[in-house]
C-alpha positions in Angstrom: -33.9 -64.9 -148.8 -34.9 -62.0 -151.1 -37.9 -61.4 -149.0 -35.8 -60.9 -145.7 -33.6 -58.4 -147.8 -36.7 -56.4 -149.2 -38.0 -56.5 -145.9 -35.0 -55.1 -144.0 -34.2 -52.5 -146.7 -38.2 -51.6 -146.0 -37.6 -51.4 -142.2 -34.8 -49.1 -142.6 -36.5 -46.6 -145.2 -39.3 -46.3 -143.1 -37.4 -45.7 -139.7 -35.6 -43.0 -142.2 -38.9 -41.4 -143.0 -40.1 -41.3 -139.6 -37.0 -39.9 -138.3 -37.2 -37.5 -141.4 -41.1 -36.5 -139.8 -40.8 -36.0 -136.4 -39.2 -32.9 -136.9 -41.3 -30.9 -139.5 -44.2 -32.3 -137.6 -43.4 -31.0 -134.5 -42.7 -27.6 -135.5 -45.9 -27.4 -137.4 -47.8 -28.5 -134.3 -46.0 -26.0 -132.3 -46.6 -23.0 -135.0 -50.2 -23.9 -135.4 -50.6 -23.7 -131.2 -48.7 -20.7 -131.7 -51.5 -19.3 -134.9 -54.4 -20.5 -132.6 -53.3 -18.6 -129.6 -52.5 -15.4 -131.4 -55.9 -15.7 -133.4 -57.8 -15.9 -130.1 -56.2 -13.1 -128.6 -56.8 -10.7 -131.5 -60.1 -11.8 -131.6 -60.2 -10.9 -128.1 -58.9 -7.6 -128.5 -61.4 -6.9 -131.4 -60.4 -8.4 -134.6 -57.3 -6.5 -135.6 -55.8 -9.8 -137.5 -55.2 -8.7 -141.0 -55.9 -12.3 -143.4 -52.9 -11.8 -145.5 -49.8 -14.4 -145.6 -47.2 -13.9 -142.8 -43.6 -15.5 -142.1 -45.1 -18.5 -139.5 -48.2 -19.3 -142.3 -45.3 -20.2 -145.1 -43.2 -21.9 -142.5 -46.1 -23.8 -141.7 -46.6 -24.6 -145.4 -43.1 -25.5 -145.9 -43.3 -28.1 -143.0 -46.2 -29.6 -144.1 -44.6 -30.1 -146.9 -41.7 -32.1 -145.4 -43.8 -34.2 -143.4 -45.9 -35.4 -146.4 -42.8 -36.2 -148.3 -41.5 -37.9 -145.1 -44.6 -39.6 -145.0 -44.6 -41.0 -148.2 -41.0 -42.3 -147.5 -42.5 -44.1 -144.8 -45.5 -45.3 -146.7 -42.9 -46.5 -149.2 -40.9 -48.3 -146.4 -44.0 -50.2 -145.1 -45.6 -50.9 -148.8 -41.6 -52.9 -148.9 -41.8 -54.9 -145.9 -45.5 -55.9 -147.5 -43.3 -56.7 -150.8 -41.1 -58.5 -148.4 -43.3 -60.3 -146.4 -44.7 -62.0 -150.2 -42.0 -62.8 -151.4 -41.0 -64.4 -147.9 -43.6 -67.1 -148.5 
């Protein structure tokens, strides 16, 4: 019985991390298509990209961030259900 109650608290911390990722980790994806593209056009135009920090490269920071914390929730949800899953048997 305790198993099947680790295991569902560990189902429902993990669905909570990966609803906590989706969105940091879709906005980073977009930023960094965003980065890529404007790299390749100033390298187009003939370099005029400066290498200093800029608004989108500590958003993009910040959202990786909150992913890899969202992440671990996750990873902590799964490593229960394992828990769960020993203590089943």
């Amino acid at each position: 019985m305790t198993g099947l109650i680790v295991m569902a608290v560990g189902a429902v911390v993990a669905a909570a991390g990966y609803v906590r990722f989706r969105g940091p980790w879709a906005r980073y994806q977009a930023l960094k298509a965003q980065d890529a593209n404007v790299a390749r056009y100033e390298s187009w135009r003939g370099g005029l990209r400066d290498s200093g920090t800029t608004g989108a490269s500590v958003a993009m920071d910040i959202l990786r961030t909150q992913a890899r914390q969202a992440g671990a929730i996750m990873i902590a949800g799964v490593a229960a259900i394992v828990v769960g899953l020993l203590l089943w048997r």
